[in-house]
Structures are given as structure tokens and as C-alpha cells.
C-alpha positions in Angstrom: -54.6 62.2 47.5 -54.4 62.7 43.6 -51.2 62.0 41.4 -49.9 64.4 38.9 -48.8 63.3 35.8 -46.9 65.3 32.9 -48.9 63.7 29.4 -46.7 64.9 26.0 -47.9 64.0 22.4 -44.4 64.7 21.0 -43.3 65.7 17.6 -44.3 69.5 17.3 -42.3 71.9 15.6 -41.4 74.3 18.7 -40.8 77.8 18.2 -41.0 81.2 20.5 -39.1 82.4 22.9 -38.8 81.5 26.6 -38.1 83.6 29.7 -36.0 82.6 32.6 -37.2 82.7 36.1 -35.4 83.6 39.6 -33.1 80.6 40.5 -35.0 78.2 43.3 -30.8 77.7 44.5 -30.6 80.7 45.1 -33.6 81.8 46.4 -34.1 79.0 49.2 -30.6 80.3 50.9 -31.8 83.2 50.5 -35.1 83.0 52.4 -33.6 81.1 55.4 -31.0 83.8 55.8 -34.1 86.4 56.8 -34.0 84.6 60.1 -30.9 86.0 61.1 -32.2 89.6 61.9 -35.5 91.5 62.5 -36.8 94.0 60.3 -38.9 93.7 56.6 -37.1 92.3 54.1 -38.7 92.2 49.9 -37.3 89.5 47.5 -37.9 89.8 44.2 -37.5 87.2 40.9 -38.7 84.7 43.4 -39.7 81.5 41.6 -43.0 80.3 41.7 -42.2 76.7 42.3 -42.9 73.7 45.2 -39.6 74.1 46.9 -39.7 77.6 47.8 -43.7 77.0 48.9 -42.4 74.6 51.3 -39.4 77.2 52.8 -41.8 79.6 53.1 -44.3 77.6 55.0 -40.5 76.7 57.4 -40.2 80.2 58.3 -43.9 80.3 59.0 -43.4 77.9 61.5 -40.1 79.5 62.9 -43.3 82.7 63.4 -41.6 85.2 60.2 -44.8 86.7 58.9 -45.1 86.1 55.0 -46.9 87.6 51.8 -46.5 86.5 48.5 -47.4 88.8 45.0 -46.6 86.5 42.1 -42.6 86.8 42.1 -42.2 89.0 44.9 -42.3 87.8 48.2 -42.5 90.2 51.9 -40.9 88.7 54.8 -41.6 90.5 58.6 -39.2 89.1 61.2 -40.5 90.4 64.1 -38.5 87.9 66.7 -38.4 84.0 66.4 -41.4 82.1 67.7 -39.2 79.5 68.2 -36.0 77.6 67.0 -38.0 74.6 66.0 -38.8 73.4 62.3 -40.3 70.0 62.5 -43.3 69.9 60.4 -43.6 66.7 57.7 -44.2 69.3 55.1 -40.3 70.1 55.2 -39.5 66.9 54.8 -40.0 66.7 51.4 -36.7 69.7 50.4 -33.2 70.0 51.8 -35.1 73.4 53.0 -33.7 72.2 57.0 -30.7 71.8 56.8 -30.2 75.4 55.2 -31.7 76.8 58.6 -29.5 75.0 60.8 -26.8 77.0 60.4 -28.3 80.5 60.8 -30.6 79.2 63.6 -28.1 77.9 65.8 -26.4 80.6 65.5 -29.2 82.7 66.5 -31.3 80.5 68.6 -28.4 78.8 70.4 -31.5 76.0 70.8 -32.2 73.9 66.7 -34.6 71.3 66.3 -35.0 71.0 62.5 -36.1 67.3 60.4 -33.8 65.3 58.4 -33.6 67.0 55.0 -35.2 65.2 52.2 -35.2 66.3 48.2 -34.2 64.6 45.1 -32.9 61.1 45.9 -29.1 61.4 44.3 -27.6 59.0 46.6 -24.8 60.0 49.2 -25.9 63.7 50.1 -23.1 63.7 53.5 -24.2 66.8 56.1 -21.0 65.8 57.6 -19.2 68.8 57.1 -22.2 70.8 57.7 -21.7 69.4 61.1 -18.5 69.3 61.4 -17.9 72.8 61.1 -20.6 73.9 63.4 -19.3 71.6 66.1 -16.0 73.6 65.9 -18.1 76.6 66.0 -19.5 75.8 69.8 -22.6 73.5 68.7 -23.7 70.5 70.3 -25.2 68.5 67.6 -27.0 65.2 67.9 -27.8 64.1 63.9 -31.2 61.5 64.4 -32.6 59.5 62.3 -35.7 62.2 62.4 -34.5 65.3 63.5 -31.2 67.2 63.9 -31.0 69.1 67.1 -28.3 71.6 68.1 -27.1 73.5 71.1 -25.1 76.1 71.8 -24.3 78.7 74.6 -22.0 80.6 72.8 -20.5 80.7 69.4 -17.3 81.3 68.2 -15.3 82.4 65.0 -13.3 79.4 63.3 -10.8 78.6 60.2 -12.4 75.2 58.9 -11.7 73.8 55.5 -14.0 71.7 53.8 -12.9 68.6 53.1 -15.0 68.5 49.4 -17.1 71.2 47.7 -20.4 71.1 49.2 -23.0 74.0 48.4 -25.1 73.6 50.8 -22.1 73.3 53.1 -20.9 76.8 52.0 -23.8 78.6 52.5 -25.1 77.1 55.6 -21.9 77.7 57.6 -21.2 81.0 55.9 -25.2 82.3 57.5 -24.2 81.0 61.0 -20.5 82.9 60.8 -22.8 86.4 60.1 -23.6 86.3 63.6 -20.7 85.3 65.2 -18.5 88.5 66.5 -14.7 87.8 65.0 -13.2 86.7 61.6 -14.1 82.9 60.3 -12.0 82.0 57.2 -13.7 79.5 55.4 -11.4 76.7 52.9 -12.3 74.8 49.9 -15.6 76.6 49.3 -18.3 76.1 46.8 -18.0 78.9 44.3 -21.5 78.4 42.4 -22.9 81.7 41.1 -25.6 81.0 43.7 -23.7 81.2 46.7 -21.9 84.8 45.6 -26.0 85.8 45.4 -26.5 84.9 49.0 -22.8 86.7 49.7 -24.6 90.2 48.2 -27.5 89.6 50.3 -25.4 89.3 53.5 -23.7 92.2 52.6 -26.4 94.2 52.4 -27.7 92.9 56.0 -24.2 94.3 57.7 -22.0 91.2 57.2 -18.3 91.7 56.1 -17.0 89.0 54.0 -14.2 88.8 51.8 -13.4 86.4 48.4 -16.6 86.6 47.0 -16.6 84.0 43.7 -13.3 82.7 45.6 -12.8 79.6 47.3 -11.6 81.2 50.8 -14.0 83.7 52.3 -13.4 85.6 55.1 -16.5 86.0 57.4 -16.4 89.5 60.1 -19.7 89.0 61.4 -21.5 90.9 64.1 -24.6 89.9 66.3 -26.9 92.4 65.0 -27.4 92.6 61.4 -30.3 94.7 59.7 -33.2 93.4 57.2 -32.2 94.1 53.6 -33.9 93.9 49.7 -32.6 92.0 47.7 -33.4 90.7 43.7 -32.8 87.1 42.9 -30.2 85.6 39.8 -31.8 84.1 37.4 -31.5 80.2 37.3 -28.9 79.2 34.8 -30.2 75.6 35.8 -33.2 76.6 33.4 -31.6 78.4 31.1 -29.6 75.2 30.3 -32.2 73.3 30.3 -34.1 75.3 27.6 -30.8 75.7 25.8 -30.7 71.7 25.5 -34.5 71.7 24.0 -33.4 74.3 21.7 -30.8 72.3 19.9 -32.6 69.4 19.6 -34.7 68.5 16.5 -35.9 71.8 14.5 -36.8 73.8 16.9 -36.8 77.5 16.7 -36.3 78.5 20.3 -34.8 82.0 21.6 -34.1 82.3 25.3 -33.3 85.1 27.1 -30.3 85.4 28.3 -30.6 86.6 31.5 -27.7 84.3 33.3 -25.7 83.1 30.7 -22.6 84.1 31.6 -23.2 81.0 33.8 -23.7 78.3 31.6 -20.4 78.9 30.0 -19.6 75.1 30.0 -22.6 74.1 28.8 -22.2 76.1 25.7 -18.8 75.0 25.2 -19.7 71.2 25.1 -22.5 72.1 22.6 -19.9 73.6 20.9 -17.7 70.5 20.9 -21.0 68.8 19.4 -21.5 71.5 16.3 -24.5 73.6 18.2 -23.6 77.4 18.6 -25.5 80.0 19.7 -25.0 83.8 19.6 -26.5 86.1 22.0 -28.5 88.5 20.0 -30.1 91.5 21.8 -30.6 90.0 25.3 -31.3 86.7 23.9 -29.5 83.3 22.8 -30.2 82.1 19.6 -29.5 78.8 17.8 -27.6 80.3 14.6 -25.2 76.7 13.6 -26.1 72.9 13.8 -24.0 71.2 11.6 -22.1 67.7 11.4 -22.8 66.3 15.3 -20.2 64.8 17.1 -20.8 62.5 20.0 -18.6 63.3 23.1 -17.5 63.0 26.5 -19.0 64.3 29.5 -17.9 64.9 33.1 -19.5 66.9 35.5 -17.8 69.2 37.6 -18.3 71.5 40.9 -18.6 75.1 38.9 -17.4 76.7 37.1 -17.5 73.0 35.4 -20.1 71.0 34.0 -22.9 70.8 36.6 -24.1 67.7 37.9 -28.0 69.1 37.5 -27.6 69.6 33.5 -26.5 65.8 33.1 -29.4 64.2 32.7 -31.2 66.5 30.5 -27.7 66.6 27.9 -28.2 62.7 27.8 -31.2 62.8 26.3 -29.9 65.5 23.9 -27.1 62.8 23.3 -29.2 60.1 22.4 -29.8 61.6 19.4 -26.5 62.2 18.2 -24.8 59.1 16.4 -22.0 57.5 17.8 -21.1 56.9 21.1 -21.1 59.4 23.8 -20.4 58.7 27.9 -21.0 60.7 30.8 -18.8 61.0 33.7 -21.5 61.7 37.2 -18.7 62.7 39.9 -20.8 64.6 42.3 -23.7 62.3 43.1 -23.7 58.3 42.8 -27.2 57.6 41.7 -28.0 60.4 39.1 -28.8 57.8 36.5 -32.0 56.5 37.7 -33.9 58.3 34.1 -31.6 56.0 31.9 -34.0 52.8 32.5 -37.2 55.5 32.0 -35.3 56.2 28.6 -34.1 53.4 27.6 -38.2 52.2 27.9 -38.9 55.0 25.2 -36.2 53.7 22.6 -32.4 55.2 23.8 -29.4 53.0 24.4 -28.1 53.7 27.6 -25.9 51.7 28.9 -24.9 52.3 32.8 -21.4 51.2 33.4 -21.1 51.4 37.1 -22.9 53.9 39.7 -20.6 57.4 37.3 -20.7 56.3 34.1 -22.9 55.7 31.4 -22.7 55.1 27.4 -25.2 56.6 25.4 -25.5 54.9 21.5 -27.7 57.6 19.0 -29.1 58.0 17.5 -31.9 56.6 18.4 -35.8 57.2 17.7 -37.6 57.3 20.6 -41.6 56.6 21.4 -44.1 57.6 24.0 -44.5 55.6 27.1 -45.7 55.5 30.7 -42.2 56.7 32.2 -41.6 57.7 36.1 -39.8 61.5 37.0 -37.5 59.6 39.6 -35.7 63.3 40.3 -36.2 67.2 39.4 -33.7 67.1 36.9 -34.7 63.4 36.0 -37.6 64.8 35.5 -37.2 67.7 33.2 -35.0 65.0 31.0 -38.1 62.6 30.4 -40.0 66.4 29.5 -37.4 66.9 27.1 -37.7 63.4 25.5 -41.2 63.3 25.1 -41.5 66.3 23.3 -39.0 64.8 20.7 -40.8 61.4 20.8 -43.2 59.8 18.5 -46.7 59.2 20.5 -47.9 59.6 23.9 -45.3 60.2 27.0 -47.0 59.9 30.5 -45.1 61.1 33.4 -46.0 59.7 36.3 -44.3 62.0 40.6 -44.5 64.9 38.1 -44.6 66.4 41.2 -40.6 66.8 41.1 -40.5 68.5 38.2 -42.7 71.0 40.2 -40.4 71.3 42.7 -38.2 73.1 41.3 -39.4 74.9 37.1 -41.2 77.1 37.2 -44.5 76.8 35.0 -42.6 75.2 32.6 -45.7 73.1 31.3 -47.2 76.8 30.4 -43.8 77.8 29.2 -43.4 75.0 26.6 -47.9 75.6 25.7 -46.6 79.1 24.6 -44.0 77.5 22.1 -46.2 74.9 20.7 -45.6 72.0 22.9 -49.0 69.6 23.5 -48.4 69.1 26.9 -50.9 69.3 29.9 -50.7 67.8 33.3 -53.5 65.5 34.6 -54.5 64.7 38.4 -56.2 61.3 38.7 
């Protein structure tokens, strides 16, 4: 089987504009929630990326017909084959464990694999569990395969004992199809997650405190297909944002999301880069007298955990000394030893917290995309670096941007990716 690799002679002026895509976040929940009821469902601003290939092919398996037309994507849920997702494919996306949640509820009989993704460190399914086992489930978490039973189940009040996203949304899908009220504590309030909330809706499901942390679930155990048109991924949009202030680059990005990257633009303001939005688009109009600064990221609406890596390589190029503060995951700073090998000075304190010397000039090398956002981090770096940047498991960046190699072609980036 060929390997991918991202290959970047840096240094080019960049200018253009850039157009963000449907959020992959958002989308994925999204998708798994069409098993819930029967009937056609059309999702639009779906993102053409590796992660939402791989759902698709799940619900495949589960016996959902599917049809995709570039961003849009037709779903037929005709009945359930089967309550089974166990196909090696999967393994590679937290794609199973979103389908727990609404399979169980409406299978009463779940065997889906272990979830893999990015590898962040600690990613607990505890409470995913927990709360599912209050709901009526017999669960059995293997080292392979999760597998949950259920006869019946029921409404519950369950608080989470940390913010967990996928946590949110998983147990939020199995309450749509349980008859009574579940009150759910401590949610996840991610712009994401009120996006799945409007799709629900639409299928028949009550809830309550949307873009709160308490919702309150009435669901029924017949809901109805619905349509439904997908956020766009502020995840990008910040990413783009982060390219766009560094070196001279004239970038404009829409700004189709950005009333979610508020934080982001408030730390760039903190730095001296402001940016005005300007009929539907954000555009670079101050960078003056950088500051270094302090970073922590935050469940939203703070600073999220998958802009951190991209922002330090933004930092190493601001003097002084900056830190970041990683409180979600504890091993989100695997790309500091790729970018340290191109020239930065990045020093990891302990498994949250690094220090980040600029500036710095860095060079091309042979570097390794440990993680999506990782990955999109080294991108960013070897478009500012002197030389030749190889990429090597560029395959993560594909998991989750979509066409950005094309995306950053169109602005005057010399990037290509190569399959040896």
C-alpha cells in the first residue's frame, strides 16, 4: 500500500481568498443520527474529507443506502440491516462511538469497534457509558468491540462529570428515542452540537437549552427523516486565519462561521493582528508591534484545543517568549519535536505546557503529521519555511480539510502531495 506525503517549497508570497467548507464535527454527528428513523434524508455543505468517507461506508454496513454529489450527500433508511458496525475500516475515526448511542437506543442489540482517530492521549468513553448504563444498557467495553444491550430504555437526569463532545451528542441521539423527559448536566456547548440540536428538531425531537449547558430531551420512538444544511467549520476558518497573519500574506477568508472563532481573534488581537470583516469576508487590515503571549485552551466558547497547534507555529515567529496551556488532551504536543527539527524552539514543560522562543527561522525537512491538527501545523510551517518540507501519514491531514492542498495551489502555495 502507497504512503502519501504532503511536499512544500516554502517562501511564496500567498494571496487570494479561501472558502470554508461544511464542518467534518459536525457533519459526522450528523450522519449517525439518520439511523434513528426511516425515511430520505439530504445533507448538504458536507465535507469532502476521509472521516466522513469512513461514516458513510458505517451506515453502509448498518444497510442505509447512500449517494454522494460533491457536497451533498442522500441518505435512504429503509430499516436497519443490522445493529452491528465492526468493519476495520472504522477503526481508523471516532465514527463508532457516535453510533452507539442512537443504535442502542434503536436496536436494543450494539456491536460497534473501539473508536480510533487522532492519538491525543486520554480520550475516556466513560461517561458515554455511564450514562447509557443509567439509561437501561448492558454494556461490555472490549478491548475490540463495544457491545450493548438493552430491552427497554428509559428517560434519565445524568450530569457529566467533565465537558465531553462526543459525550453530549452521543447521549443526547439515544434520549430522541426514548418516550419521557432526560435532562442532561454539564454539557458541551460547541457550536457543533447546537447543529446536531436543529437537526433533531427537525426529525420530531423536543429539546430544550440549546447553546446551554442543561438540555432537556422529550423524545418519542418515532421520529421522521429531515434535511438539513451543515455549519461551516470554524476549525478551518481558524486555521486559515492563522496562515493569514503570518509572514506577508494577502489572504481573505470568508467568513462564513466566524462568529465562532471569537477567541481566536481575540488572542490575535492580544498579539497586534486584527482583522475586519468586509463584505462576507475577514480581512487582515493591522499587523503591528507583536507581542508574545499566553495560551490556554478551553472547552468553547474558549480557546479550542484543535487550534493549538497550528497558533504555535504562528508563535514561533513572534519574539519573546510565549507558552501554551493544553487542558483538554495530554499528548497534543507530539508536532513540537517535528518543529523543533525545522528550526523552532519549543520547549515542552510537562505533558500541558510548552514554551515557544521566536522568532525563529525555520527550514524544510522530512517532518511526520503525528495528528490532523498536527498536521495542518507542519502545512502551515512549511509554507513559511526556507526549502523543501516533506510530510510524511499526510493521510491525517486528509482526514479531516478539505482539499486544502488545492486550496492553498489557488493562493500560490507550491505544494503537491506524492504517493510512493
Amino acid at each position: 500500500m502507497s504512503e502519501e506525503y504532503i511536499v512544500i517549497h516554502g517562501k511564496n508570497r500567498l494571496r487570494g481568498s479561501i472558502n470554508i467548507s461544511g464542518a467534518k464535527n459536525s457533519a459526522l454527528p450528523i450522519i449517525a443520527s439518520t439511523v434513528l428513523a426511516e425515511g430520505r434524508y439530504e445533507l448538504s455543505n458536507i465535507p469532502m474529507v476521509r472521516d466522513i468517507e469512513i461514516m458513510l461506508e458505517a451506515i453502509r454496513e448498518l444497510g442505509l443506502e447512500v449517494k454522494r454529489n460533491a457536497n451533498k450527500v442522500e441518505i435512504i433508511n429503509r430499516g436497519l440491516k443490522k445493529g452491528h458496525v465492526v468493519s476495520d475500516i472504522v477503526k481508523k475515526t471516532r465514527a463508532s462511538i457516535l453510533l452507539l448511542g442512537p443504535l442502542v437506543s434503536k436496536t436494543g442489540d450494539v456491536r460497534v469497534v473501539q473508536p480510533g482517530g487522532c492519538p491525543l492521549g486520554r480520550r475516556d468513553i466513560g461517561f458515554h457509558i455511564e450514562a447509557l448504563s443509567k439509561m437501561g444498557a448492558e454494556i461490555e467495553n472490549g478491548s475490540e468491540y463495544i457491545v450493548a444491550k438493552a430491552n427497554r430504555m428509559k428517560e434519565i437526569e445524568y450530569e457529566f462529570p467533565s465537558k465531553t463532545v462526543t459525550g453530549t451528542e452521543n447521549i443526547l441521539m439515544a434520549a430522541s428515542l426514548i418516550n419521557g423527559k432526560t435532562v442532561l448536566k454539564n454539557c458541551a456547548i460547541e457550536p457543533e452540537i447546537g447543529d446536531m440540536i436543529d437537526m433533531l428538531t427537525k426529525m420530531g425531537v423536543d429539546i430544550k437549552g440549546k447553546d446551554s449547558d442543561t438540555l432537556i430531551i422529550n423524545g418519542k420512538r418515532e421520529l421522521n427523516s429531515a434535511n438539513h444544511k451543515i455549519i461551516h467549520d470554524r476549525i478551518e476558518l481558524g486555521t486559515y486565519l492563522i496562515l493569514a497573519s503570518m509572514d506577508d500574506n494577502e489572504i481573505v477568508v470568508n467568513a462564513e462561521g466566524s462568529d465562532y472563532v471569537r477567541s481566536l481573534l481575540d488572542i490575535l488581537e492580544d498579539m497586534g493582528i486584527y482583522f475586519v470583516n468586509y463584505k462576507g469576508n475577514l480581512v487582515l487590515y493591522q499587523k503591528e508591534n507583536l507581542k508574545p503571549i499566553n495560551i490556554e485552551t478551553q472547552p468553547y466558547p474558549g480557546f479550542p484545543t484543535d487550534l493549538q497547534a497550528q497558533i504555535a507555529t504562528l508563535l514561533t515567529q513572534i519574539d519573546g517568549e510565549s507558552g501554551i496551556r493544553e487542558n483538554i488532551f495530554d499528548n497534543r504536543f507530539a508536532y513540537a519535536d517535528e518543529l523543533n527539527k525545522m528550526g523552532a524552539k519549543i520547549e515542552k514543560i510537562d505533558d500541558y505546557n510548552i514554551k515557544i522562543k521566536g522568532k525563529t527561522e525555520l527550514k524544510g525537512n522530512k517532518i511526520i503529521g503525528t495528528d490532523l491538527r498536527a498536521t495542518a501545523s507542519l502545512v502551515l510551517a512549511g509554507l513559511i519555511a526556507e526549502g523543501e518540507t516533506i510530510i510524511s501519514n499526510a493521510y491525517q491531514l486528509f482526514r479531516g480539510y478539505e482539499n486544502m492542498v488545492g486550496k492553498l495551489r489557488n493562493i500560490g502555495a507550491d505544494i503537491e502531495v506524492i504517493r510512493r
